[in-house]
C-alpha beads as a LAMMPS data file, in Angstrom:
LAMMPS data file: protein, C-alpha beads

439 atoms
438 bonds

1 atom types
1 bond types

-500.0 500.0 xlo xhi
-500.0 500.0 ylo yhi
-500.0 500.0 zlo zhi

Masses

1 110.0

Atoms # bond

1 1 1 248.741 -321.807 5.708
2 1 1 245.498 -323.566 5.465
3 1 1 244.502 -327.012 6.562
4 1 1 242.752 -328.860 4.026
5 1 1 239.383 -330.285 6.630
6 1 1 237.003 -332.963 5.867
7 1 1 233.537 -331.971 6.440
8 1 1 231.856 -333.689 9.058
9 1 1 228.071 -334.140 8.635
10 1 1 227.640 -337.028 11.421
11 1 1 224.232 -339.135 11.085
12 1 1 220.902 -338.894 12.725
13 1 1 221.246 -340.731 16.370
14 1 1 219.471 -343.337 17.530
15 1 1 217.052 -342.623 20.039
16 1 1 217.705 -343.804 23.885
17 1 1 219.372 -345.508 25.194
18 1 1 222.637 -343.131 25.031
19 1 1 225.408 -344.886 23.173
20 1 1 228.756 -346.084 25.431
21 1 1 231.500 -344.138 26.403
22 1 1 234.259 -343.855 23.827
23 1 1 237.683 -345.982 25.765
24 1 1 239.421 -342.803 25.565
25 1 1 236.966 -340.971 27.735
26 1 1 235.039 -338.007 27.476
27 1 1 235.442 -335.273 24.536
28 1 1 235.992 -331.770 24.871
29 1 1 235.623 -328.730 22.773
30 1 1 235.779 -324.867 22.138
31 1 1 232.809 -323.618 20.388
32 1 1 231.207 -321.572 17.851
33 1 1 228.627 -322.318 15.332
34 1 1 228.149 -323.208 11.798
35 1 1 224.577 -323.473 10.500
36 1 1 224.866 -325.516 7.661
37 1 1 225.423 -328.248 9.992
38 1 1 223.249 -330.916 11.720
39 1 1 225.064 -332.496 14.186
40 1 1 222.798 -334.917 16.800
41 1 1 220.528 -333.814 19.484
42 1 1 221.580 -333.117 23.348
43 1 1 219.736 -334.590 26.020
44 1 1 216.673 -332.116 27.242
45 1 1 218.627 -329.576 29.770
46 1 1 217.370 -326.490 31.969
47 1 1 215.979 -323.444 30.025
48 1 1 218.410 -320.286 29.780
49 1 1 217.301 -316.984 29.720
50 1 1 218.483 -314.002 28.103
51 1 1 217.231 -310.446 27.501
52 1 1 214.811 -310.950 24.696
53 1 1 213.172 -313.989 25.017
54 1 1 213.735 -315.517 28.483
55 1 1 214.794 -318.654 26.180
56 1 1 217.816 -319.498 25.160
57 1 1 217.665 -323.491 24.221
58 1 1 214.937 -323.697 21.638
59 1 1 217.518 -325.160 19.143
60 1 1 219.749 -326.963 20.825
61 1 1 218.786 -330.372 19.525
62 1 1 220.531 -328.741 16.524
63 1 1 223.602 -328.791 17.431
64 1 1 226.803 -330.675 18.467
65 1 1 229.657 -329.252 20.559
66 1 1 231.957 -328.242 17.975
67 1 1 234.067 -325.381 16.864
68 1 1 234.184 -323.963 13.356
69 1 1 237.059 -321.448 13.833
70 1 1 239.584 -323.138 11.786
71 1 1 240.114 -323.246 7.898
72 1 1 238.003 -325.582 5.927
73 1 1 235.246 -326.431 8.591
74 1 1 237.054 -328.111 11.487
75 1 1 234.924 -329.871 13.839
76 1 1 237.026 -329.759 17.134
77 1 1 236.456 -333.191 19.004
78 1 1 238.556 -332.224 21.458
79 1 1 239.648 -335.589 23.420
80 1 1 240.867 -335.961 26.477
81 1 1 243.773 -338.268 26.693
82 1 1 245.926 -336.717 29.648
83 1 1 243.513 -334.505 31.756
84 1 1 243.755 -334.038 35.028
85 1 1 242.320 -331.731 37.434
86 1 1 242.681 -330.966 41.519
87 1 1 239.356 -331.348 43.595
88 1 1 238.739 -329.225 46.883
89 1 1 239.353 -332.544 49.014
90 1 1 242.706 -333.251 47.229
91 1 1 241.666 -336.311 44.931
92 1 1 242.665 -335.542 41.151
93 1 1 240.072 -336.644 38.228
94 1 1 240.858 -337.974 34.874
95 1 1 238.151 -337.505 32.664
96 1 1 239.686 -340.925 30.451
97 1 1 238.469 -343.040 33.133
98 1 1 234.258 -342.613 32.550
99 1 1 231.964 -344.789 34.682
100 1 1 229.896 -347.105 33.777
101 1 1 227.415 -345.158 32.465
102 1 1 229.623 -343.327 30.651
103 1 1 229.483 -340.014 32.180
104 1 1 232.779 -338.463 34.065
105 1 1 233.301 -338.740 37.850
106 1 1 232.423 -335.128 39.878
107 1 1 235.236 -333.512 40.951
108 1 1 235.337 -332.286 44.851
109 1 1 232.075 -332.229 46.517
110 1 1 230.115 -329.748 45.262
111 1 1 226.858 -329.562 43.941
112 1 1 225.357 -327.233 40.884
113 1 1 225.311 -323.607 41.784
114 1 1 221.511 -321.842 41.894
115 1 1 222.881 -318.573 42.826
116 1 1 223.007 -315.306 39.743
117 1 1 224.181 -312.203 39.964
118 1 1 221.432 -309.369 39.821
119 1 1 219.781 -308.169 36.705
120 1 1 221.109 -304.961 36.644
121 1 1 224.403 -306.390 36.669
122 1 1 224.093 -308.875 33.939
123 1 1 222.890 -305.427 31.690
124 1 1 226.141 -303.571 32.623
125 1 1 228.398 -306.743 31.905
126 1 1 226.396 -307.186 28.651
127 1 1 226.561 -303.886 27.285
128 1 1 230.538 -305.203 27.297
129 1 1 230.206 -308.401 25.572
130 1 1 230.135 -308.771 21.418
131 1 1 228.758 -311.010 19.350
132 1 1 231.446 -312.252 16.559
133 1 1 230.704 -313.522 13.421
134 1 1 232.956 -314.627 10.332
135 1 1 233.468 -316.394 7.691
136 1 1 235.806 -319.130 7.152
137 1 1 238.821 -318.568 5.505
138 1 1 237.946 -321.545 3.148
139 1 1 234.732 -320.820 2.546
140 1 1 233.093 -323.580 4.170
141 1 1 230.043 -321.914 6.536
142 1 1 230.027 -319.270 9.120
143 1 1 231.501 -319.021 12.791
144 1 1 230.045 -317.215 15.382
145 1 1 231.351 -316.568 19.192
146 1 1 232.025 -313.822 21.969
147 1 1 233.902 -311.295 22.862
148 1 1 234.680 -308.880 26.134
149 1 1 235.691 -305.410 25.563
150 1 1 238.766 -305.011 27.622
151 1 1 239.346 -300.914 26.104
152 1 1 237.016 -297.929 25.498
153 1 1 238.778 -298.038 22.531
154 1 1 237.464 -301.074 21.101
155 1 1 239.681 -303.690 21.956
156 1 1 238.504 -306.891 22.642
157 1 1 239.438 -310.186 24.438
158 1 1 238.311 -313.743 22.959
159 1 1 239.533 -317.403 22.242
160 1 1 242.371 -317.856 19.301
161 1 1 239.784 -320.340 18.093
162 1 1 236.668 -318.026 16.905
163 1 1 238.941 -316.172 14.728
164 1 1 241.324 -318.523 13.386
165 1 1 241.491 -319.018 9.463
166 1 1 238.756 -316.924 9.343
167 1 1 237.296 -313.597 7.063
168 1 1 235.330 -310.848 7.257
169 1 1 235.068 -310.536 10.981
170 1 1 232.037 -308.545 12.743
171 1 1 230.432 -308.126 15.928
172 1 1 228.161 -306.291 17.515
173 1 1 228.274 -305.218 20.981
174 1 1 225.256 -306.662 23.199
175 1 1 224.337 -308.584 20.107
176 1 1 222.430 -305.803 18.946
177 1 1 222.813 -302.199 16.728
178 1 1 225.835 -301.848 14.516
179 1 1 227.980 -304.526 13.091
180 1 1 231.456 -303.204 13.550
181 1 1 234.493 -304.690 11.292
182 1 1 236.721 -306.468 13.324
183 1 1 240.430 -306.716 12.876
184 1 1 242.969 -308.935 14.359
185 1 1 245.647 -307.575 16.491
186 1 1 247.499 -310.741 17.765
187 1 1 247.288 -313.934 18.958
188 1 1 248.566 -316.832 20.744
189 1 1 247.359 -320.330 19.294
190 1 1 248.962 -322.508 22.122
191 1 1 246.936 -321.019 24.911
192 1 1 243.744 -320.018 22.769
193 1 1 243.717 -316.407 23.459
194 1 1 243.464 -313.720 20.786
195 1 1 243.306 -309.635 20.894
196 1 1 240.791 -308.011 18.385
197 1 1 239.907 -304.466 17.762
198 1 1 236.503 -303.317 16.681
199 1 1 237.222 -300.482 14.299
200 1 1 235.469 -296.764 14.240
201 1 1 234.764 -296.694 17.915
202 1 1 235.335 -294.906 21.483
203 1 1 233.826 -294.267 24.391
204 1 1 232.796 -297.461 24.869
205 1 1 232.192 -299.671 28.209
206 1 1 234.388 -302.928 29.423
207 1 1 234.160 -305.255 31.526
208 1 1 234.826 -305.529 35.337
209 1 1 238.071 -307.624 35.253
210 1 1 238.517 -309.618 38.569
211 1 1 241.084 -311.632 40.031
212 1 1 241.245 -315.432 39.165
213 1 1 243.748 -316.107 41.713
214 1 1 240.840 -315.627 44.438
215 1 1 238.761 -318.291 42.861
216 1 1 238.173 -321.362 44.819
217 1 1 236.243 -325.104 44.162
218 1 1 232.053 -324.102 44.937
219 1 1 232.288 -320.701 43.850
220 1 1 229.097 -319.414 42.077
221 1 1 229.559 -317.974 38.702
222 1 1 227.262 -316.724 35.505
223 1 1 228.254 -317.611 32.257
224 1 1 227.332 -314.898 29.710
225 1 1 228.128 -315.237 25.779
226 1 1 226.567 -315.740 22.306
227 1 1 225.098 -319.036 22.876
228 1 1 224.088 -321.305 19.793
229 1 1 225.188 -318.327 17.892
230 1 1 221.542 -316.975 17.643
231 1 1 222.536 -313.445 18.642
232 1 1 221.185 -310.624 20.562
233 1 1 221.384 -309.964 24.037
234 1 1 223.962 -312.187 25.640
235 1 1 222.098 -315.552 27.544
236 1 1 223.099 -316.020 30.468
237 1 1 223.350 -319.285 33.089
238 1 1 224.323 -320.199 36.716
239 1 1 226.906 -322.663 37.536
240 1 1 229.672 -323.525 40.147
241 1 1 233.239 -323.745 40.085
242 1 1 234.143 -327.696 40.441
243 1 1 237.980 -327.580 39.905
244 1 1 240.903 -325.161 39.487
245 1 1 244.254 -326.152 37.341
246 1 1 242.546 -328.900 35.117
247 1 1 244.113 -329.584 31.784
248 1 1 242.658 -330.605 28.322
249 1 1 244.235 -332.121 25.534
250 1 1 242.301 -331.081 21.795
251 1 1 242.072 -332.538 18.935
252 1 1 240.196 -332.253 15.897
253 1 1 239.078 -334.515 12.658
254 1 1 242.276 -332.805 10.100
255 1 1 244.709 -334.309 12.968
256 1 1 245.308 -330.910 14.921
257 1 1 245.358 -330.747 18.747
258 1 1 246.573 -328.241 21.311
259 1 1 246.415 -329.067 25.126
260 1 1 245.554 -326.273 27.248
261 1 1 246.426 -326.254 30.872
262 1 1 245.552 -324.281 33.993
263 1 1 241.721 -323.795 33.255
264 1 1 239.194 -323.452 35.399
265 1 1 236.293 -326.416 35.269
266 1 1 232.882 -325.326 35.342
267 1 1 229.642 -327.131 35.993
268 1 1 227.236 -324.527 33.827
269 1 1 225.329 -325.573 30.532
270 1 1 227.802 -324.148 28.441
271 1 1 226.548 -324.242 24.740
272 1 1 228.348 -323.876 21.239
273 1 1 229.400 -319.815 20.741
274 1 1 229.641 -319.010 23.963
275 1 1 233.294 -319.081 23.799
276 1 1 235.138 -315.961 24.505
277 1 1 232.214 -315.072 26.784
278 1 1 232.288 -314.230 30.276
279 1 1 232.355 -316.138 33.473
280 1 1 231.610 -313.434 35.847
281 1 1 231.665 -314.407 39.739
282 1 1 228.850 -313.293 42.393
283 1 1 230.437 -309.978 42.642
284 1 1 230.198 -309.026 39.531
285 1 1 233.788 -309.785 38.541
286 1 1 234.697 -311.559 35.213
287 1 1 237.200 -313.952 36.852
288 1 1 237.228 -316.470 33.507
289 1 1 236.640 -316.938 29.253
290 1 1 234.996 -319.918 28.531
291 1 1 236.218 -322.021 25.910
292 1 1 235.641 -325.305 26.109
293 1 1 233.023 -327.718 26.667
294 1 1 232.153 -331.258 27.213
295 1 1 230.522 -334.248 25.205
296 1 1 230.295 -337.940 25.523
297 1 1 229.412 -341.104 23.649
298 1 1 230.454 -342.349 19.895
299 1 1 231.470 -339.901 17.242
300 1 1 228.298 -338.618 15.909
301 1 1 226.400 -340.210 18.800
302 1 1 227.467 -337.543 21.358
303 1 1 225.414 -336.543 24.499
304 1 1 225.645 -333.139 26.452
305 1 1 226.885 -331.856 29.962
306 1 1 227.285 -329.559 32.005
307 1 1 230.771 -329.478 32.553
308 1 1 233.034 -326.895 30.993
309 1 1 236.286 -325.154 31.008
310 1 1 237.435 -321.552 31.273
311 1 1 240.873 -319.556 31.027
312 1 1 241.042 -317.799 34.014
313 1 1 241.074 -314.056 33.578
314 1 1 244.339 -313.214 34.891
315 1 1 246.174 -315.787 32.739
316 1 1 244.073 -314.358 29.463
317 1 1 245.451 -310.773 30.276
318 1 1 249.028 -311.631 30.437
319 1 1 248.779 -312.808 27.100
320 1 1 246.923 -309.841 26.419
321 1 1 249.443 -307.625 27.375
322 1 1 252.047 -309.232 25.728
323 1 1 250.229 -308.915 22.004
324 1 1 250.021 -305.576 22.960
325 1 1 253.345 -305.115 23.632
326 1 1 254.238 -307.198 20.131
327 1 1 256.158 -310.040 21.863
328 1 1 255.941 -312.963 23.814
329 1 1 257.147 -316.661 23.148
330 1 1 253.851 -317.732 22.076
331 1 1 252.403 -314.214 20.695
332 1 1 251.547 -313.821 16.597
333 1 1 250.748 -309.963 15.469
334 1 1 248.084 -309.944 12.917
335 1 1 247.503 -312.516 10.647
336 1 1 248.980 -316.049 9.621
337 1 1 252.106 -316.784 7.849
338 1 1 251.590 -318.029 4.593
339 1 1 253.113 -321.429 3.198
340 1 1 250.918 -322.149 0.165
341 1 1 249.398 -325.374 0.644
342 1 1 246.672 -326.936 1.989
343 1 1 247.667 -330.312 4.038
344 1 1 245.639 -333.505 4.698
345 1 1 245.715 -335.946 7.851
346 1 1 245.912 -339.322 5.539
347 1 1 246.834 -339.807 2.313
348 1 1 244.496 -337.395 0.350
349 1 1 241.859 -339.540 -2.225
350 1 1 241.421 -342.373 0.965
351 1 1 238.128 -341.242 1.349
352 1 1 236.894 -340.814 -2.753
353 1 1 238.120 -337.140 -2.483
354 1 1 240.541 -335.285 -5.503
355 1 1 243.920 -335.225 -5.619
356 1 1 243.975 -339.474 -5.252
357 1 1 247.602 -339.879 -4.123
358 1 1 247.041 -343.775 -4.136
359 1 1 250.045 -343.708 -6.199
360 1 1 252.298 -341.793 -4.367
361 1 1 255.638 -343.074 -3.536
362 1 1 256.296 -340.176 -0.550
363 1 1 257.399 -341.884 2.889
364 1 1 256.883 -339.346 5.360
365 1 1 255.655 -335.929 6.225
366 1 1 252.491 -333.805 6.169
367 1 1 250.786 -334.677 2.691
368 1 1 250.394 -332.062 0.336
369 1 1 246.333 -331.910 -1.058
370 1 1 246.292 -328.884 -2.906
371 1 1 249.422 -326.487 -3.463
372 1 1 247.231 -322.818 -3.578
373 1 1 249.871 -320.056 -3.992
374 1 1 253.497 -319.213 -3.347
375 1 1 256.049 -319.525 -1.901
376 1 1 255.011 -323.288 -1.653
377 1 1 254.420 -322.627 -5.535
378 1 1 257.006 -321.257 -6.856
379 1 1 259.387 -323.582 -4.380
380 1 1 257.801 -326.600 -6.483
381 1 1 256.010 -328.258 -4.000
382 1 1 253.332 -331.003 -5.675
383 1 1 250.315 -332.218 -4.853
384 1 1 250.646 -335.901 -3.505
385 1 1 254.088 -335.182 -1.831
386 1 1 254.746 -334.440 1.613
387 1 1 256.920 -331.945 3.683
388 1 1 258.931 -333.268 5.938
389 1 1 260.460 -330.283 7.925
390 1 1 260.106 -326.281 7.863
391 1 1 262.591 -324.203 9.962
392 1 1 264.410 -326.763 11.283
393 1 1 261.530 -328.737 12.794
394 1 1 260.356 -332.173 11.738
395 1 1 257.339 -333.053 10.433
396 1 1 255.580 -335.753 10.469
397 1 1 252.052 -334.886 10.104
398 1 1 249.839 -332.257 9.704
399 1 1 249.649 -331.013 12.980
400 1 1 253.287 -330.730 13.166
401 1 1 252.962 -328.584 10.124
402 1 1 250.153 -326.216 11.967
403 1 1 252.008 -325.939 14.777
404 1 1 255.586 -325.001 13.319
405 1 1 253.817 -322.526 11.139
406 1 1 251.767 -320.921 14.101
407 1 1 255.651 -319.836 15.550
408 1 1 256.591 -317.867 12.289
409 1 1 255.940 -314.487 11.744
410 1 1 255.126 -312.807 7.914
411 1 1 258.205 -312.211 5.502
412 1 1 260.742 -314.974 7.719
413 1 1 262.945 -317.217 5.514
414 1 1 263.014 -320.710 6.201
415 1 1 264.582 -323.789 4.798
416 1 1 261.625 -326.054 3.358
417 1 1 262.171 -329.975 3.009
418 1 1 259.921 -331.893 1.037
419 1 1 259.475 -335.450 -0.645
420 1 1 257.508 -335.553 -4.106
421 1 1 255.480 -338.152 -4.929
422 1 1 257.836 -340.531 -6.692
423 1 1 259.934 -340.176 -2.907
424 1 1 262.800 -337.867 -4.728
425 1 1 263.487 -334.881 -1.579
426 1 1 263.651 -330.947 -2.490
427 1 1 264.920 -328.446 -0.469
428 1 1 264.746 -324.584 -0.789
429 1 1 265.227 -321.550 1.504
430 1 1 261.466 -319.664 0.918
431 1 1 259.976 -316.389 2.610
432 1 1 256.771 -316.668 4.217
433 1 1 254.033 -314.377 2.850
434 1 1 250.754 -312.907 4.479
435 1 1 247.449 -315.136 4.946
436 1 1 244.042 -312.907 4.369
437 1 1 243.389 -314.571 8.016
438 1 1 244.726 -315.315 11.527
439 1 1 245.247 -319.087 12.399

Bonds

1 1 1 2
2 1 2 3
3 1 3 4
4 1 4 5
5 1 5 6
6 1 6 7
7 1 7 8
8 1 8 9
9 1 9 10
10 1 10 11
11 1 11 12
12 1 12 13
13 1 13 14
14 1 14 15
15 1 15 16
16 1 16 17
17 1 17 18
18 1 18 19
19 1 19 20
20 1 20 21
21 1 21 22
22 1 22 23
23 1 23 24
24 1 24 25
25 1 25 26
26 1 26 27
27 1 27 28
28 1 28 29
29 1 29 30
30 1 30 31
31 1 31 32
32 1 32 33
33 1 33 34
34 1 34 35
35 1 35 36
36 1 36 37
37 1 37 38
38 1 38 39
39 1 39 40
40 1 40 41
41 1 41 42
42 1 42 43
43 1 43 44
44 1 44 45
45 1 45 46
46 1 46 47
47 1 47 48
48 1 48 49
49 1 49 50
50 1 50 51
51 1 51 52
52 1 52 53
53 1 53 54
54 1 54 55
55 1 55 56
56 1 56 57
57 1 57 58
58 1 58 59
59 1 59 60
60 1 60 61
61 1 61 62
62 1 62 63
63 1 63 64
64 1 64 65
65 1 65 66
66 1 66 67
67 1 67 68
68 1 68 69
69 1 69 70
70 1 70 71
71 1 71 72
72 1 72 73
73 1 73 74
74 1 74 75
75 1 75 76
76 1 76 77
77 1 77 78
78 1 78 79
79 1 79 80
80 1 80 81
81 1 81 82
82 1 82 83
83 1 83 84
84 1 84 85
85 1 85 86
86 1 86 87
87 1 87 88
88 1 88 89
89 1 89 90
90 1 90 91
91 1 91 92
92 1 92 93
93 1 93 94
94 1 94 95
95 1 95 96
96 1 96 97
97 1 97 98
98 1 98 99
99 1 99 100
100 1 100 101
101 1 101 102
102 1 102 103
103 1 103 104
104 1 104 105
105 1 105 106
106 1 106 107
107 1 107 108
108 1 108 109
109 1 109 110
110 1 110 111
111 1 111 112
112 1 112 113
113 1 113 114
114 1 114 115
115 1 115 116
116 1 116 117
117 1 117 118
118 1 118 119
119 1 119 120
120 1 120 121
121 1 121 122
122 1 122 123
123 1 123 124
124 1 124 125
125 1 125 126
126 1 126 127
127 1 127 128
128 1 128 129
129 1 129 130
130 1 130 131
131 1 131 132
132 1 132 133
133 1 133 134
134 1 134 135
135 1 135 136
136 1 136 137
137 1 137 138
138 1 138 139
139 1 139 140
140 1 140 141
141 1 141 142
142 1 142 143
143 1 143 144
144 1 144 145
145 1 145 146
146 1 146 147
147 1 147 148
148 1 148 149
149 1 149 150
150 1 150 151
151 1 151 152
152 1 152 153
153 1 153 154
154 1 154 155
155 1 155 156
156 1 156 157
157 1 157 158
158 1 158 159
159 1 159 160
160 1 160 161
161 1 161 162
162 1 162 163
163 1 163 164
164 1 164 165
165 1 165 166
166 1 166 167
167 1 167 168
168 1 168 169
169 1 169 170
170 1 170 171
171 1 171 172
172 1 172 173
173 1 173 174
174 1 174 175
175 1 175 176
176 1 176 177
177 1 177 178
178 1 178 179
179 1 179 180
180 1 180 181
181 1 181 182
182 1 182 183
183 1 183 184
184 1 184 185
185 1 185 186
186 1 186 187
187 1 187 188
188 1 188 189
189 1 189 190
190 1 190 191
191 1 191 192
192 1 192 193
193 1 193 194
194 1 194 195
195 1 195 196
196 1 196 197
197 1 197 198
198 1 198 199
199 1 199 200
200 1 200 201
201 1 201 202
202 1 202 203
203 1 203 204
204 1 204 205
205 1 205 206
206 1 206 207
207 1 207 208
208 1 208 209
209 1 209 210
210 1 210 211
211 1 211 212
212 1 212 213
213 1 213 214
214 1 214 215
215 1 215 216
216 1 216 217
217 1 217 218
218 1 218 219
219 1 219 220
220 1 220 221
221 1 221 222
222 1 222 223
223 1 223 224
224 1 224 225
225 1 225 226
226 1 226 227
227 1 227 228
228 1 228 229
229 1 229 230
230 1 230 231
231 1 231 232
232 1 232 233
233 1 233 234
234 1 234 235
235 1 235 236
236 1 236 237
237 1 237 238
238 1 238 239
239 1 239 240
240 1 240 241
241 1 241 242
242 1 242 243
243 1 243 244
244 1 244 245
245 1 245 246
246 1 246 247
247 1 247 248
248 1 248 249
249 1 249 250
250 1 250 251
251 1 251 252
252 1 252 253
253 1 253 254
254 1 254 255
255 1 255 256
256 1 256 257
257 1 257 258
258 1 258 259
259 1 259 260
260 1 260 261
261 1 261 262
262 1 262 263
263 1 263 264
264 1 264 265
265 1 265 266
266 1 266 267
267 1 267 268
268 1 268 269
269 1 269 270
270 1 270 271
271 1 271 272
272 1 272 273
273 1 273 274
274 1 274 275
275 1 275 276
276 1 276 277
277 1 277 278
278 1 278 279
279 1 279 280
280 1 280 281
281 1 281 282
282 1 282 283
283 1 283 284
284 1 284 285
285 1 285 286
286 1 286 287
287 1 287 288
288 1 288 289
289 1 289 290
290 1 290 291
291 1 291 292
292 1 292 293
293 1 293 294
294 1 294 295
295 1 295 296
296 1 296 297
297 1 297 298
298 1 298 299
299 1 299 300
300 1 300 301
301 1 301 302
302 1 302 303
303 1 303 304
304 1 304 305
305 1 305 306
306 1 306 307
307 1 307 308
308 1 308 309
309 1 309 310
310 1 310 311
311 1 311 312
312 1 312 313
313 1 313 314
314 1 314 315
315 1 315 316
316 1 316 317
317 1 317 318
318 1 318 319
319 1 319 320
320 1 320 321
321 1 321 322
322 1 322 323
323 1 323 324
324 1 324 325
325 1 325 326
326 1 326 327
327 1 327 328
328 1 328 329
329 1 329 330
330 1 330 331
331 1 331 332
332 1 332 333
333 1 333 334
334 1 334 335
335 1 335 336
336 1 336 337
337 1 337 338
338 1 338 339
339 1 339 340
340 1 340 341
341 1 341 342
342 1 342 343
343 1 343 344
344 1 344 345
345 1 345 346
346 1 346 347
347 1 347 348
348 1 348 349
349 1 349 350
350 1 350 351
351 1 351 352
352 1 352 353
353 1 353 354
354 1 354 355
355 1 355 356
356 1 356 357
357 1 357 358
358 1 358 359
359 1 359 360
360 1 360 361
361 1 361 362
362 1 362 363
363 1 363 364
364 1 364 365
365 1 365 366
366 1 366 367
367 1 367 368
368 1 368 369
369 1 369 370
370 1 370 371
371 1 371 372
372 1 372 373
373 1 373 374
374 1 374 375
375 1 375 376
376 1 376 377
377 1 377 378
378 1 378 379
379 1 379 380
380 1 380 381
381 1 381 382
382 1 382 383
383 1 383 384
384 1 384 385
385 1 385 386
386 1 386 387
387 1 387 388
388 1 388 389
389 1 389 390
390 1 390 391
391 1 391 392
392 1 392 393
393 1 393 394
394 1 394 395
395 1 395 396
396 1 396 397
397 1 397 398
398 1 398 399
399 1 399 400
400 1 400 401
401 1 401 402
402 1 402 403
403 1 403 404
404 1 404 405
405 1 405 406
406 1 406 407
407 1 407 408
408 1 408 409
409 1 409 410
410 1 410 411
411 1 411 412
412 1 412 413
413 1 413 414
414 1 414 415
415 1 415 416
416 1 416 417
417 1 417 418
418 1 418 419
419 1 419 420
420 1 420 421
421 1 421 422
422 1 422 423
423 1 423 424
424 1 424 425
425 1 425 426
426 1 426 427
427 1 427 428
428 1 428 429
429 1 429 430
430 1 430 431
431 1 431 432
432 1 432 433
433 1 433 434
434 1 434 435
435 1 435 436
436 1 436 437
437 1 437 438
438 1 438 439
């Protein structure tokens, strides 16, 4: 299934002062990058090396925290409205309740970490990490993110959302040399953690897997990854640990959202593409895979942080192991389960946009935009209806419909419910066929 995705080209900002905080609080989101886009500039923030350079921020005014990993350009806004994370003294934050100012209250007592891990073993974690590029599924722009190679064989660890409804996957390991074709081996959507393999390789290095467990609130840690998308040698930035357990609710412009729990919160200038990249502690230990990060202000008016969020290693590798082993209660083995339509958050023509359902006599349900294939097809599903339920499970929006369809597998029948446009309900028993892309 795709979701059919507005777009979002948000307008130049103002300049200072930064606009108010939004009354549900701060926004978070997992990152890659899509150059076409122009979102509004970030407050100035510390220079980043990496191996080339020694900079690693020349373009960030470019760019908003978003992530392009889903069909049709979704720009994930990902708001908190129930997160809540333990602080070393025992006090909980919720990131809804912003400060005057706007920004979020600190969690614990700790302050920015200065500390890095030495050069020598940045290059040895490096020569670990991938760059990943795609295309989207819908054709919309480009994604780009990280990986870690967890296998001399290739296989590699990174977020669910860098390769979700997307094509032609590459990377290239240390962001440099050949661009390996990149196939999906599983996934699981719910906790944003997805198994890739790059193909035609061996012998290769992987990273030094630690123990998450051991973390604790002031720890220093190096984030490493494919920040702003630009390539090349991995950047790299110090930061602190500032909670352990916090959870995040996301959501993006088509209407989707996932909450993710048990993550580790960073204070580290995360940027856009560094997800699926390594947060490596002063050992030398990855102990974390960032994936979120954290704006504030009015859509389109956003302003930068430093405060991010990462799985914690051990939790990414039980999911691992469970794609590898083909089952688990949230685990998908290669790509998406096709439906055959493409599904809209209002009532499709709204906003000036084809099909214009203005007409449409459909009560409830996902709405249907575009109808692109079987078994929707050849089911009868229209443009300007709406489905109501698929498998036995309501729905009532969009994300309803993206989530029910992340739990079936390719070739399952299921009993399909849907309400045309004059409000007459179908229902037919349809097998699922194979998307050209993971979601």
């Amino acid at each position: 299934m795709t979701n059919e995705m507005q777009d979002y080209l948000p307008p130049t900002p103002p300049p200072p002062p930064p606009p108010p905080a939004e009354p549900v609080g701060a926004s978070y989101s997992p990152w890659s990058f899509d150059p076409q886009w122009g979102p509004p500039s970030w407050p100035s923030t510390p220079q980043r090396p990496n191996g080339s350079s020694g900079l690693r921020r020349t373009a960030l005014a470019a760019f908003a925290i978003i992530c392009v990993g889903a069909g049709g350009g979704t720009a994930w806004a990902l708001t908190t409205t129930s997160a809540s994370t333990p602080s070393s003294n025992g006090s909980t934050l919720t990131p809804g309740n912003s400060n005057s100012t706007g920004n979020t209250p600190s969690i614990g007592s700790t302050n920015p970490s200065t500390g890095s891990i030495s050069a020598a073993t940045v290059a040895k974690i490096d020569s670990a990490l991938v760059d990943i590029t795609a295309d989207e599924a819908a054709g919309n722009g480009e994604v780009a993110g990280t990986g870690m190679i967890i296998s001399s064989n290739g296989l590699v660890l990174t977020n669910n959302h860098v390769i979700d409804d997307t094509i032609n996957i590459h990377a290239q390991i240390d962001g440099t040399g050949t661009n390996y074709t990149v196939k999906v081996i599983g996934y699981d959507a719910k906790d944003d953690v997805a198994l890739v393999q790059l193909q035609g390789v061996s012998n290769l290095p992987t990273v030094p897997i630690g123990n998450s467990s051991n973390v604790s609130v002031g720890d220093a840690i190096t984030v490493l990854g494919n920040a702003l998308g630009k390539g090349g040698t991995p950047a790299q930035v110090s930061g602190t640990i500032t909670g352990i357990g916090a959870q995040i609710t996301a959501s993006d412009d088509s209407g989707d959202n996932e909450t993710l729990t048990g993550m580790l919160q960073v204070s580290a200038a995360i940027e856009p593409g560094d997800s699926g990249g390594a947060e490596v502690d002063s050992s030398g230990q990855v102990i974390g895979m960032t994936t979120a990060g954290q704006t504030s202000g009015n859509p389109g008016q956003e302003t930068g942080s430093t405060t991010g969020f990462a799985i914690p290693i051990n939790k990414a590798m039980s999911i691992i192991s469970e794609i590898r082993a083909g089952s688990g209660t949230n685990i998908h083995i290669g790509n998406a389960a096709l439906l055959g339509v493409a599904v809209s958050v209002n009532q499709p023509g709204l906003d000036g946009s084809t099909p214009n359902c203005a007409t449409s006599e459909a009560t409830s349900g996902a709405w249907v935009s575009q109808v692109t294939g079987n078994p929707a097809a050849s089911a009868g599903v229209t443009v300007c209806g709406r489905i109501t339920s698929i498998g036995g499970t309501t729905i009532a929006n969009n994300n309803d419909l993206h989530n029910a369809m992340e739990s079936f597998q390719v070739g399952q029948s299921v009993n399909l419910t849907w309400m045309d446009a004059s409000a007459v309900s179908h229902s037919a028993t349809i097998t699922l066929g194979q998307a050209t892309f993971p979601d």
